[in-house]
gemmi code that builds the backbone of each chain (N, CA, C; Angstrom):
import gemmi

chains = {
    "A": [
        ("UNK", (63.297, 196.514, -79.622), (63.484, 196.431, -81.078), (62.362, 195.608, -81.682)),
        ("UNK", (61.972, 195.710, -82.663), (60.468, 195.412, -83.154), (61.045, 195.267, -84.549)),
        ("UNK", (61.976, 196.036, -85.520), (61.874, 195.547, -86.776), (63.598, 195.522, -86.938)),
        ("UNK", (63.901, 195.035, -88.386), (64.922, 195.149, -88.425), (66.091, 196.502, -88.381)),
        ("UNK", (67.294, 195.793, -88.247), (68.061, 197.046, -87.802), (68.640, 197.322, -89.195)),
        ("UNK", (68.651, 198.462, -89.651), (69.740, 198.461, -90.776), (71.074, 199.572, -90.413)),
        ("UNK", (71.871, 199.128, -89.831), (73.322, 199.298, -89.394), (74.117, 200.285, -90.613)),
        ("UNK", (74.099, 200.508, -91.906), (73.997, 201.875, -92.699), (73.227, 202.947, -92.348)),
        ("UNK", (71.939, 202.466, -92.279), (71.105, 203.789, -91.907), (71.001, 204.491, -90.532)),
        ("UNK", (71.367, 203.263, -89.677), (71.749, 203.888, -88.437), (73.342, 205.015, -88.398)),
        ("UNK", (74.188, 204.700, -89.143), (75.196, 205.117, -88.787), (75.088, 206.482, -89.745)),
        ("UNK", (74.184, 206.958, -90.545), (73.865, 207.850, -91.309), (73.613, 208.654, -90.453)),
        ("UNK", (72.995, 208.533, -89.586), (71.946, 209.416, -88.306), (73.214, 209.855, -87.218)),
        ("UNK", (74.689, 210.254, -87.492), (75.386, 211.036, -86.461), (76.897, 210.717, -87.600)),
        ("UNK", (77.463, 212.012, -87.152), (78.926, 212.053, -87.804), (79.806, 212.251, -86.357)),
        ("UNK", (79.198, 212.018, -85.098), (80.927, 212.113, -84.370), (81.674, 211.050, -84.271)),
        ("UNK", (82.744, 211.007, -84.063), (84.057, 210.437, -84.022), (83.633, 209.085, -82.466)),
        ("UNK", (84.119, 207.869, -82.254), (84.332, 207.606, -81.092), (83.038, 207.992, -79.795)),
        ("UNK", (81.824, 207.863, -80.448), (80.697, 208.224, -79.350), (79.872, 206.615, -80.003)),
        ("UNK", (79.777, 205.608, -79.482), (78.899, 204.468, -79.803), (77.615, 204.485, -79.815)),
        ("UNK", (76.720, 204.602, -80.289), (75.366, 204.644, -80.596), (74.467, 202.635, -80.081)),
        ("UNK", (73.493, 202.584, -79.535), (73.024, 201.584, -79.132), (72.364, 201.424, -79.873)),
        ("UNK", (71.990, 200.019, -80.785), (71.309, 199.803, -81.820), (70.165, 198.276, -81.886)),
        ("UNK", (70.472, 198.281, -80.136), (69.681, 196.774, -79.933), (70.399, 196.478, -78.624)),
        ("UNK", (69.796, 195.337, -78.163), (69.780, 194.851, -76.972), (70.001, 193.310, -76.736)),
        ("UNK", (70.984, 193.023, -76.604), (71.374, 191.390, -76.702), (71.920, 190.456, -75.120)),
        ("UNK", (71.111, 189.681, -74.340), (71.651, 189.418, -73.652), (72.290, 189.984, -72.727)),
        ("UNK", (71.552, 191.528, -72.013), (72.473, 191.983, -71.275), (73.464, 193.028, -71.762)),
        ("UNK", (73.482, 192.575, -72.878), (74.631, 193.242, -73.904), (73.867, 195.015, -74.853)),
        ("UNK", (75.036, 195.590, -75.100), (74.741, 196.490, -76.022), (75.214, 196.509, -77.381)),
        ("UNK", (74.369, 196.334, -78.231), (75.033, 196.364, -79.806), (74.946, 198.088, -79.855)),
        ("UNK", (75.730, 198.222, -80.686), (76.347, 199.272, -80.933), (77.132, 199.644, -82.646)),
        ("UNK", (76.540, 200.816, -82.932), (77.623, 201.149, -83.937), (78.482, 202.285, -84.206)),
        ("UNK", (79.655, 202.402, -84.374), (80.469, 203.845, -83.934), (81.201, 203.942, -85.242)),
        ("UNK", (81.495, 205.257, -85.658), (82.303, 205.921, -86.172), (83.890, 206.131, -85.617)),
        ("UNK", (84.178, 206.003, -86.387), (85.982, 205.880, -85.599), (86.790, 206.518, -87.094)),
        ("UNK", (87.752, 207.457, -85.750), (89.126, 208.036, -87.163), (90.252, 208.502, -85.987)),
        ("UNK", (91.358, 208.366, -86.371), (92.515, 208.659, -85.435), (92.627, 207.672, -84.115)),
        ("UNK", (93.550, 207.993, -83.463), (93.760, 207.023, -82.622), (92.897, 207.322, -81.265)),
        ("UNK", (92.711, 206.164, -80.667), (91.634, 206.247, -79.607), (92.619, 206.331, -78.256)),
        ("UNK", (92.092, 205.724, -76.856), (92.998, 205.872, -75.903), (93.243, 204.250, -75.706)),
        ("UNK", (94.526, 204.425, -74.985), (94.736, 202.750, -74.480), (94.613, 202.409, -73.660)),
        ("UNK", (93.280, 201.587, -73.453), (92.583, 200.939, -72.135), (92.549, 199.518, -72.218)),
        ("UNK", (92.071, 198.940, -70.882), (91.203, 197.672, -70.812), (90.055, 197.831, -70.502)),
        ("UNK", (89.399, 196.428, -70.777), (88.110, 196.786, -69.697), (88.430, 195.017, -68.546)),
        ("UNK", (88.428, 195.267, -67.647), (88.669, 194.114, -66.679), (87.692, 193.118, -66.385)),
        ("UNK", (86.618, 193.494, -66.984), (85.510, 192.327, -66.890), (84.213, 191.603, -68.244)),
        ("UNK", (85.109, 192.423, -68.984), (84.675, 191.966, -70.404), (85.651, 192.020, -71.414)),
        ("UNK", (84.872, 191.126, -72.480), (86.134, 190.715, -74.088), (85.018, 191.987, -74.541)),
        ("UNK", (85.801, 192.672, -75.695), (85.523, 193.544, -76.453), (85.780, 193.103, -77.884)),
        ("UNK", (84.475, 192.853, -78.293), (83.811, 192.318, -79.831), (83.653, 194.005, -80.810)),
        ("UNK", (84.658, 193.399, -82.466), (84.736, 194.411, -83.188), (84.467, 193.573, -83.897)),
        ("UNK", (83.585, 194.375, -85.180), (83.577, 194.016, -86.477), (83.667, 195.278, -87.643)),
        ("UNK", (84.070, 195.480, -88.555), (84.140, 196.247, -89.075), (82.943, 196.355, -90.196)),
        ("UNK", (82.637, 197.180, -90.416), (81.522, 197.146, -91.518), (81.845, 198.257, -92.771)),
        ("UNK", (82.483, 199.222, -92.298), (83.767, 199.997, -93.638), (85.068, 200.451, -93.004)),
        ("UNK", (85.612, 200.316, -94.166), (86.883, 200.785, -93.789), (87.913, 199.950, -93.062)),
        ("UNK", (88.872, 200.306, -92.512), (90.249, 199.486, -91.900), (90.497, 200.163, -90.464)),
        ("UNK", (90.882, 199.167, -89.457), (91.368, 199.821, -88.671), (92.977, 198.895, -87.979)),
        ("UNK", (93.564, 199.614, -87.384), (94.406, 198.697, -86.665), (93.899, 198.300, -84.897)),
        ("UNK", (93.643, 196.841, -83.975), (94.012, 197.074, -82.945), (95.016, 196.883, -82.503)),
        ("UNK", (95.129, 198.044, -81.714), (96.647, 198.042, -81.522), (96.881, 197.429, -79.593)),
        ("UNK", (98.234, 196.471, -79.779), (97.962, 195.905, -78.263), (99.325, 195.863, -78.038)),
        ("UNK", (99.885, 195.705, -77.058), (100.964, 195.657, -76.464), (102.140, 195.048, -77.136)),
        ("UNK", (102.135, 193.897, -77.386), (102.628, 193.016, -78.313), (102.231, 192.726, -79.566)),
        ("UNK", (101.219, 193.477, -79.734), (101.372, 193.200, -81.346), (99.909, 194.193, -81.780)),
        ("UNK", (99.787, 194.228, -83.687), (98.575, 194.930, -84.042), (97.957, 194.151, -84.765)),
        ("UNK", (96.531, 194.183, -84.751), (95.695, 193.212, -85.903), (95.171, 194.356, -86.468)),
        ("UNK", (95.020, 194.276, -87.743), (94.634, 195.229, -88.737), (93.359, 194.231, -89.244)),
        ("UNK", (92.122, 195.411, -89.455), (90.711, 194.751, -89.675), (90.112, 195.574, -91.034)),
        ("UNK", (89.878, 194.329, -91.655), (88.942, 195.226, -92.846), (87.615, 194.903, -92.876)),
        ("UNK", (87.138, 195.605, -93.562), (85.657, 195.672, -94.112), (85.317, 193.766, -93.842)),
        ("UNK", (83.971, 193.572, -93.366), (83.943, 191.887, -93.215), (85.163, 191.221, -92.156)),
        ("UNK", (86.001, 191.829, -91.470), (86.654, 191.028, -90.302), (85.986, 191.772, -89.069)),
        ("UNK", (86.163, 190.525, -88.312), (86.391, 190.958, -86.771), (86.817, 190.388, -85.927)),
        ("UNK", (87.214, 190.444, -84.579), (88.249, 190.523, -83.604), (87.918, 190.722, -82.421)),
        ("UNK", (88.063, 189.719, -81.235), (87.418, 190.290, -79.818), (88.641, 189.966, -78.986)),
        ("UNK", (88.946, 191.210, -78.252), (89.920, 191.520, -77.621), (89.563, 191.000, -76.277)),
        ("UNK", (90.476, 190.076, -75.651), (90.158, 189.538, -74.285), (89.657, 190.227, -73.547)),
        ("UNK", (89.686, 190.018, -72.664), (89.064, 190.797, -70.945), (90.727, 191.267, -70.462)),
        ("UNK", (90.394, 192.262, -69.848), (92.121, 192.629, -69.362), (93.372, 192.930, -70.404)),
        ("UNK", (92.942, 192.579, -71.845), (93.739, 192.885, -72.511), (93.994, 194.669, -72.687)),
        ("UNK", (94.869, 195.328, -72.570), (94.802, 196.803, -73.057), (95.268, 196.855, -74.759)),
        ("UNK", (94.311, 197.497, -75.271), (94.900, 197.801, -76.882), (94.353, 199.312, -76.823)),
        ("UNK", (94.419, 199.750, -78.237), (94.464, 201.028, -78.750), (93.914, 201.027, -80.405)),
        ("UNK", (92.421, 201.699, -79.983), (91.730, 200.888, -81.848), (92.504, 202.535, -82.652)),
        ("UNK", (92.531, 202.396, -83.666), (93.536, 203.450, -84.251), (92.449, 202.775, -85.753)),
        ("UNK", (92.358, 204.068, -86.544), (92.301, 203.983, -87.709), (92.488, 205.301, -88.985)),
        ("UNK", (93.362, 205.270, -90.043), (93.701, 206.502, -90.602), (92.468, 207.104, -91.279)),
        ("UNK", (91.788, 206.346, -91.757), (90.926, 206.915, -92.122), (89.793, 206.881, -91.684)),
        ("UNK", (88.266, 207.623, -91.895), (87.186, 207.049, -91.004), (86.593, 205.477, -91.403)),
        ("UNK", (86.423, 204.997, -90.355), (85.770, 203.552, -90.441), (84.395, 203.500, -89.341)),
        ("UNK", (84.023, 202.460, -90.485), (82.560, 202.277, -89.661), (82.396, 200.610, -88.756)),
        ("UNK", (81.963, 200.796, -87.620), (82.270, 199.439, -86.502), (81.097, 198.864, -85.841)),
        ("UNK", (80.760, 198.015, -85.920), (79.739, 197.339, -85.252), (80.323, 196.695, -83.445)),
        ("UNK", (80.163, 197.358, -82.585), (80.798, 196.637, -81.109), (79.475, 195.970, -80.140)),
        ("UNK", (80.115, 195.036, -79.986), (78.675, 194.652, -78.642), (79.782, 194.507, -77.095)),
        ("UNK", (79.262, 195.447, -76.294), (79.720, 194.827, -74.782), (78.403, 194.560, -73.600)),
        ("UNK", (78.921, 194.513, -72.807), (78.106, 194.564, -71.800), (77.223, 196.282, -71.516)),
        ("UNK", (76.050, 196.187, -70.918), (75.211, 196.885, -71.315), (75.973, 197.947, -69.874)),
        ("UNK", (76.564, 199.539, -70.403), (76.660, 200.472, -69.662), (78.136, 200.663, -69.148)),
        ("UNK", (79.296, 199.362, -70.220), (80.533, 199.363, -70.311), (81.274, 200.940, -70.324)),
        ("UNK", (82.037, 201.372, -69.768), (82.481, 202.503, -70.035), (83.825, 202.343, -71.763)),
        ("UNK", (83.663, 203.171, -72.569), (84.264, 202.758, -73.593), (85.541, 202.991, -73.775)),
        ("UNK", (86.205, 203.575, -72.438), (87.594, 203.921, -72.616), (88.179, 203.146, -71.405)),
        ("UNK", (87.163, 202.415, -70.329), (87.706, 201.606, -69.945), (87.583, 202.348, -68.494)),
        ("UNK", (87.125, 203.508, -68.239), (87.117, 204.342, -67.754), (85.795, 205.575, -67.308)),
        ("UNK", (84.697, 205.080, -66.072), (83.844, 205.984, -66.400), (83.668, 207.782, -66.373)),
        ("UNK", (84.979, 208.166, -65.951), (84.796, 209.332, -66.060), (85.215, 210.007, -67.192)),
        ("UNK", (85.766, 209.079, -68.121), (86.300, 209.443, -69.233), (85.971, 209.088, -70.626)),
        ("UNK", (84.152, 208.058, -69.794), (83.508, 207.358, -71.257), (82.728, 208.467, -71.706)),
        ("UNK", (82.445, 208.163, -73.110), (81.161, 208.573, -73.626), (80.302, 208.453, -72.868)),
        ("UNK", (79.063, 209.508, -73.291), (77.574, 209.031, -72.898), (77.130, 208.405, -73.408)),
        ("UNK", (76.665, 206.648, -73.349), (75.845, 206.007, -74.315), (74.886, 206.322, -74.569)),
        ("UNK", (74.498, 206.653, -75.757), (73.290, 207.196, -76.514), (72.921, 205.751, -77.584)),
        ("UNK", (71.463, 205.714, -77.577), (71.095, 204.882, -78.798), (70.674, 206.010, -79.769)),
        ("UNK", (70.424, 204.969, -80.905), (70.100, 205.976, -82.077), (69.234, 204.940, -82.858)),
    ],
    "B": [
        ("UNK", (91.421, 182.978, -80.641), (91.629, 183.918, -81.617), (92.642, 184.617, -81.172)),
        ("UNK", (93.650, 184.663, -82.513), (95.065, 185.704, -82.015), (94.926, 186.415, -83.841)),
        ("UNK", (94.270, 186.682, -84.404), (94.335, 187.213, -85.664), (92.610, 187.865, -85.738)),
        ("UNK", (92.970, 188.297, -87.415), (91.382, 189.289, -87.450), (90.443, 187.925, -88.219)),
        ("UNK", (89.515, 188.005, -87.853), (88.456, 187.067, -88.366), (88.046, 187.446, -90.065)),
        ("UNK", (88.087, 186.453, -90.850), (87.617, 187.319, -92.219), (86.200, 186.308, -92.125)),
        ("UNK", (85.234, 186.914, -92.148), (83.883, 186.357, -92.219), (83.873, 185.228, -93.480)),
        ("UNK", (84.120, 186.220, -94.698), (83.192, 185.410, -96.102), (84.276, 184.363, -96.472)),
        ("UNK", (85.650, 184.150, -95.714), (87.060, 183.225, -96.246), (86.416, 182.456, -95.159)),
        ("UNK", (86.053, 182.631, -93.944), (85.576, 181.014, -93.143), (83.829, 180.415, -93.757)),
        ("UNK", (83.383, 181.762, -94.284), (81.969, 180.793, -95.104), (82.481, 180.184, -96.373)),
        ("UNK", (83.557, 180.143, -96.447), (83.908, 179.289, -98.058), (84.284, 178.177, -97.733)),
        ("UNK", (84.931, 177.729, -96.338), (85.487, 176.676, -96.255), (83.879, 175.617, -95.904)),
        ("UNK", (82.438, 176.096, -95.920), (81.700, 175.281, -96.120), (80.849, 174.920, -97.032)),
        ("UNK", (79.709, 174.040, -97.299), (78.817, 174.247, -98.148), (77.454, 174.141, -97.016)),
        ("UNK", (77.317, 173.406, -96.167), (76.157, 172.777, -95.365), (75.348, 174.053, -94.873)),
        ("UNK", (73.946, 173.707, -95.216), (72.700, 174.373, -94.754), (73.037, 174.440, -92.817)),
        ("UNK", (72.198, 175.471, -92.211), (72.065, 175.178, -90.964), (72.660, 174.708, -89.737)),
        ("UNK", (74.387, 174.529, -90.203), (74.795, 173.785, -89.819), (76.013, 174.981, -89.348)),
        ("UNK", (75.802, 175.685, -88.448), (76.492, 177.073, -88.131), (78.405, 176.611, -87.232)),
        ("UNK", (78.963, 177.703, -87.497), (80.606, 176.879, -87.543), (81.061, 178.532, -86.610)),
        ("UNK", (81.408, 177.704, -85.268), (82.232, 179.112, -84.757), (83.737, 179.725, -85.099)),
        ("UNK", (83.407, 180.915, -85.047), (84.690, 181.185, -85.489), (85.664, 182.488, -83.983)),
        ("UNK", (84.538, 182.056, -82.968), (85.199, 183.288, -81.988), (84.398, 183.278, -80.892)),
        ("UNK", (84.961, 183.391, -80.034), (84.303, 183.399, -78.729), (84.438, 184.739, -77.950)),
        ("UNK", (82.944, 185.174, -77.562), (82.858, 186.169, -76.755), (82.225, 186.588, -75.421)),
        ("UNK", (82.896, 186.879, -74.414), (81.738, 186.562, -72.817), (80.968, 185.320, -72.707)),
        ("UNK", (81.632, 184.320, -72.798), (81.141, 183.058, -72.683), (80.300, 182.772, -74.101)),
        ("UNK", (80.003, 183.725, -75.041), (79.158, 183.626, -75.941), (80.138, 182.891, -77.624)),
        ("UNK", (79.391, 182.337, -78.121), (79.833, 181.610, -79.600), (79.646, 182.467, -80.484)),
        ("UNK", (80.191, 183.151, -81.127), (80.355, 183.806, -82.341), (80.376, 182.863, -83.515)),
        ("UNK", (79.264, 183.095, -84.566), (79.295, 181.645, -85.250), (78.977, 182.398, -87.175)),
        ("UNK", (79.296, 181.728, -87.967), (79.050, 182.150, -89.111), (77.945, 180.845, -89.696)),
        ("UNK", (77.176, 180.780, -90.684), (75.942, 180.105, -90.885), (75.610, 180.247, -92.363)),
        ("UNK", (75.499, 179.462, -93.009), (74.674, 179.244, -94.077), (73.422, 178.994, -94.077)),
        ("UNK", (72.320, 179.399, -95.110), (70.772, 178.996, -95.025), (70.301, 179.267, -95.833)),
        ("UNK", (69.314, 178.402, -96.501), (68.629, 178.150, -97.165), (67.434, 177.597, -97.114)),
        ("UNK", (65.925, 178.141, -97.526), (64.841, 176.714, -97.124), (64.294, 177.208, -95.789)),
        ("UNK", (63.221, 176.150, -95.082), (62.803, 176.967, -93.649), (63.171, 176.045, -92.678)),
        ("UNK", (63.911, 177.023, -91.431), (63.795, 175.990, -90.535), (63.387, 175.719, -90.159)),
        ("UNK", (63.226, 175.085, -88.319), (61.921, 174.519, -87.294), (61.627, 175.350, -86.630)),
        ("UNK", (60.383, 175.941, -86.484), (59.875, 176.429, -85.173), (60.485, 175.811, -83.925)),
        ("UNK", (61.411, 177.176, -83.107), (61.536, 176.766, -81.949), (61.956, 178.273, -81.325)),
        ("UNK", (62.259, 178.002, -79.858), (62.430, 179.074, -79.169), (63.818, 178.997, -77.753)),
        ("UNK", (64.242, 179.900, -77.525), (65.171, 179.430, -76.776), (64.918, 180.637, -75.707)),
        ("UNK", (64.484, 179.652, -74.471), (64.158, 180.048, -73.138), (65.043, 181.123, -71.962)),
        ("UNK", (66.328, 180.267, -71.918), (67.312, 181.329, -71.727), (67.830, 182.213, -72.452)),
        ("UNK", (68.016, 182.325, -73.658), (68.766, 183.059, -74.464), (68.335, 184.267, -75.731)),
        ("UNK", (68.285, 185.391, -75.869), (67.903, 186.215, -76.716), (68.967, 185.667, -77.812)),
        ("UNK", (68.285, 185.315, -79.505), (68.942, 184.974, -80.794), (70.064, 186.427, -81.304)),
        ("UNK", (70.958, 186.350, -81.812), (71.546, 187.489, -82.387), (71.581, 186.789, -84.073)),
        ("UNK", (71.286, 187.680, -84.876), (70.995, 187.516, -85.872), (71.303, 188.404, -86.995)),
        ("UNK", (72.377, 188.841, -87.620), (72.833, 189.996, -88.737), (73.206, 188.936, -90.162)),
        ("UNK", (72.845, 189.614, -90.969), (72.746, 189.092, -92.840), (74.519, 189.574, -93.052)),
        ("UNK", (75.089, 188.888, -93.370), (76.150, 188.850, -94.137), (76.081, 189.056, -95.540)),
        ("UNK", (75.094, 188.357, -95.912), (74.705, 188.237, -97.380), (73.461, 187.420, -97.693)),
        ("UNK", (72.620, 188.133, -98.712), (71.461, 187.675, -99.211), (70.118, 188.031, -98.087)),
        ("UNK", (69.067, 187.647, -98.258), (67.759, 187.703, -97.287), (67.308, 186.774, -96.735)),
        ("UNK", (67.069, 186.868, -95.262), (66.192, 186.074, -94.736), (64.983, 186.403, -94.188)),
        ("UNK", (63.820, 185.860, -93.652), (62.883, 186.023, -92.878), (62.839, 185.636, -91.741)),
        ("UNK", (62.751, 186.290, -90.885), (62.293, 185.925, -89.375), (61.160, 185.669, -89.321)),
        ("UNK", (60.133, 184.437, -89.003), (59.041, 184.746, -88.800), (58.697, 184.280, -87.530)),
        ("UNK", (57.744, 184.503, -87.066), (57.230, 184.701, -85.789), (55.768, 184.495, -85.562)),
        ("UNK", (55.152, 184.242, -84.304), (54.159, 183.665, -84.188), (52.837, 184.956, -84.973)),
        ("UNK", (53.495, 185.975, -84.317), (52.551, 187.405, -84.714), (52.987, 188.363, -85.980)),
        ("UNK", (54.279, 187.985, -86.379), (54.765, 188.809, -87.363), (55.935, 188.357, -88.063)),
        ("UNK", (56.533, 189.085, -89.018), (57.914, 188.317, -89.719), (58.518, 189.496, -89.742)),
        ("UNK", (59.835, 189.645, -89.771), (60.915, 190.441, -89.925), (61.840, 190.250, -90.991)),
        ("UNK", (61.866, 190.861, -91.893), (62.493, 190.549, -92.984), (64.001, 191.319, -93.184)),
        ("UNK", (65.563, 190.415, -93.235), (66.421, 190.921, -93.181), (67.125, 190.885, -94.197)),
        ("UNK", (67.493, 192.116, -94.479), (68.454, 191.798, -96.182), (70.020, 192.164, -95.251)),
        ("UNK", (71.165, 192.289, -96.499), (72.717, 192.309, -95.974), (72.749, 193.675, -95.183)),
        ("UNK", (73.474, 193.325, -94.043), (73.448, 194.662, -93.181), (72.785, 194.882, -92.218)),
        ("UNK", (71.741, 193.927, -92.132), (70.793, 194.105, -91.325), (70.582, 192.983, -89.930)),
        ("UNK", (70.435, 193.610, -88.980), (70.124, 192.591, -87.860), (68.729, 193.211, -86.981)),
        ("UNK", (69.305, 191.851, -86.062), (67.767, 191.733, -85.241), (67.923, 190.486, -84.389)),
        ("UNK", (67.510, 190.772, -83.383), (67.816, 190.170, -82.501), (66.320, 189.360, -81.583)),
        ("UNK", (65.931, 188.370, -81.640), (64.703, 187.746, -81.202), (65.194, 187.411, -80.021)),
        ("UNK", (64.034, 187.826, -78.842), (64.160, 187.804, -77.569), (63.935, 187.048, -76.639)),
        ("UNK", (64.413, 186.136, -75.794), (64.374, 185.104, -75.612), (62.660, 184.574, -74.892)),
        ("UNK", (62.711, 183.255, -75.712), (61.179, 182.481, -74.904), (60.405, 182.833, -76.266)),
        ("UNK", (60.493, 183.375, -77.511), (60.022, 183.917, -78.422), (60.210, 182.639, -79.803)),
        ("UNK", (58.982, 182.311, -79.761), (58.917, 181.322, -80.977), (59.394, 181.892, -82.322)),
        ("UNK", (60.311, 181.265, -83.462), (60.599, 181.578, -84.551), (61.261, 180.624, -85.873)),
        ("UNK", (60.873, 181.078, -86.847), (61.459, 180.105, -87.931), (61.945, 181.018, -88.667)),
        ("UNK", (63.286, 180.752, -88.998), (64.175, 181.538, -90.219), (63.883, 181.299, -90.871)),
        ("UNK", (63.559, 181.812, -92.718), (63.463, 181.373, -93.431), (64.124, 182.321, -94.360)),
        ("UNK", (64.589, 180.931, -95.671), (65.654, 182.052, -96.970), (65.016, 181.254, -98.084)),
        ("UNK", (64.921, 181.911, -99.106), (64.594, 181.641, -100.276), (65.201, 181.052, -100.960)),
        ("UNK", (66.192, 181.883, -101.219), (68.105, 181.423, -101.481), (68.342, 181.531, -100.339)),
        ("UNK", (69.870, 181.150, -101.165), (71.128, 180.935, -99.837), (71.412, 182.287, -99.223)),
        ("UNK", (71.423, 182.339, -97.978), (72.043, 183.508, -97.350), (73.001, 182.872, -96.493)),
        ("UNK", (73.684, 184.299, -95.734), (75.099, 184.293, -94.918), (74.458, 185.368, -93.542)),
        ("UNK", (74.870, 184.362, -92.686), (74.384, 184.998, -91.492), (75.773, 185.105, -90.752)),
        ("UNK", (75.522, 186.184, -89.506), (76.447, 185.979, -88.770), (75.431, 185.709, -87.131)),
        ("UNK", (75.689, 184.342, -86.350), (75.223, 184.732, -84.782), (75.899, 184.258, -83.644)),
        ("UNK", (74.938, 185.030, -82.676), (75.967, 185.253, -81.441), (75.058, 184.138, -80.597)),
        ("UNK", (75.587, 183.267, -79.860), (74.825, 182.565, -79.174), (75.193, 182.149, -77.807)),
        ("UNK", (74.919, 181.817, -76.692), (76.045, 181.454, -75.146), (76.431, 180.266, -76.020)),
        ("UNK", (77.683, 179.752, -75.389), (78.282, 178.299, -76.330), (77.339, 177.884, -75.527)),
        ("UNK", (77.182, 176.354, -76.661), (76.342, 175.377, -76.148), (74.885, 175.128, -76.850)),
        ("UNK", (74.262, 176.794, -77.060), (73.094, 176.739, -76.972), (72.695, 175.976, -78.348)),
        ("UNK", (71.768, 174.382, -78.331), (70.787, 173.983, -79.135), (70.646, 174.720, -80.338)),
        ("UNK", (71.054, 174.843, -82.334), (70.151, 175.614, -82.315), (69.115, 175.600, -82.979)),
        ("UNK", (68.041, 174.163, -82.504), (66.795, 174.035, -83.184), (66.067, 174.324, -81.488)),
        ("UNK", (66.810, 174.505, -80.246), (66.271, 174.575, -79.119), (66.048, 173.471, -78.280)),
        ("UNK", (66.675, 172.458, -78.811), (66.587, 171.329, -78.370), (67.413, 170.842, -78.695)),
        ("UNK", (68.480, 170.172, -77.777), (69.563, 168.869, -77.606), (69.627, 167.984, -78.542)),
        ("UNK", (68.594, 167.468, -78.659), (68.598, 165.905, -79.373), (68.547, 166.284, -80.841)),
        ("UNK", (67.868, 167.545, -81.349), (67.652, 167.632, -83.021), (68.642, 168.741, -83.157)),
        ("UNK", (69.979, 169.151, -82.126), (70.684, 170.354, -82.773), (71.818, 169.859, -83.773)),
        ("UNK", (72.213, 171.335, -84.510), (73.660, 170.595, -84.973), (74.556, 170.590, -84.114)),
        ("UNK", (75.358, 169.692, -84.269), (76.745, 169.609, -83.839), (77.392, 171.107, -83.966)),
        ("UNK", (78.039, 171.141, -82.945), (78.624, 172.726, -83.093), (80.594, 172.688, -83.284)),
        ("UNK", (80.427, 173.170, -84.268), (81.666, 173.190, -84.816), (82.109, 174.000, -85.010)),
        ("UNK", (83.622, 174.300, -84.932), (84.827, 175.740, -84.768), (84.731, 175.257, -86.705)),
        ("UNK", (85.265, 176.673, -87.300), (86.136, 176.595, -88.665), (86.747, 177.512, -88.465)),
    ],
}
model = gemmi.Model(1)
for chain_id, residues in chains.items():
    chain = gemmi.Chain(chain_id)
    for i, (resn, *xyz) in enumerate(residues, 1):
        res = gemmi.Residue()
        res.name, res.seqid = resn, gemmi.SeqId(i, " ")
        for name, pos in zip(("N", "CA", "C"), xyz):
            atom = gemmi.Atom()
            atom.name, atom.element = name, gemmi.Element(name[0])
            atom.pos, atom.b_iso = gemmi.Position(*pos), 0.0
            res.add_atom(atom)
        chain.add_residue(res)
    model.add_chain(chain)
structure = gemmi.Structure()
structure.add_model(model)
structure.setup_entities()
């Protein structure tokens, strides 16, 4: 990465649902920004916290015992081992950072392909 | 953290320049919200790549060879061992990600105190 990121214009550049786009490189880590609508699957990931921020729209995470609902300007990092379920009614736009090559459902035969954009 | 983080309701509870306030912890890392204004010190941090996104208003990254200029929305991430001075004109709202602990003038003795809000 060489200039700044602008996280609108990136997310301009793809309309699918639940496929995370790589938007930088942090520590090992992957920043990321995804499109999200309807409910996702309910996973963990066992060796990382999973960092959300929202940048439009609302979503609920949804967890075993309970849901945090996120708006525009919140965010929320779901423990390590925790299982939730990100759900949102309408489309929302998400900024996530995990570890670099995380499977996103918790699951690699059932992740996305990480693609940057 | 057992709730959703609202970014701009924990930047109200401060006024202080530079003086960055965590609000979340992620993979060992500090999730921190920040006020700034004015330039800071040239410094660099050896272990650690900076995470760096505008909440609100503009800043400058500058750098030994170049500057990066970030308005709201925008991030960028300076890579570690990489000399830099933030700079804001006005006040801006940052959001960064840092390992806890880390210095952040890069040095121990001149950092702020690191504080939860």
């Amino acid at each position: 990465m060489t200039d700044a990121v602008n996280l609108a214009r990136k997310l301009s550049l793809f309309d699918e649902h639940w496929s995370p786009r790589g938007v930088a490189s942090f520590n090992g880590h992957d920043v990321m920004v995804v499109k999200v609508q309807g409910e996702f699957t309910w996973h963990s990931h066992a060796d990382t916290d999973d960092f959300f921020l929202v940048l439009k729209g609302e979503i609920e995470i949804r967890m075993r015992d309970r849901t945090v609902t996120l708006r525009e300007g919140e965010m929320f990092v779901v423990p390590k081992g925790v299982e939730h379920c990100p759900f949102a009614r309408e489309e929302a736009h998400l900024l996530l950072i995990e570890p670099a090559g995380t499977p996103n459902t918790g699951n690699p035969e059932t992740a996305a392909v990480r693609q940057s954009v």
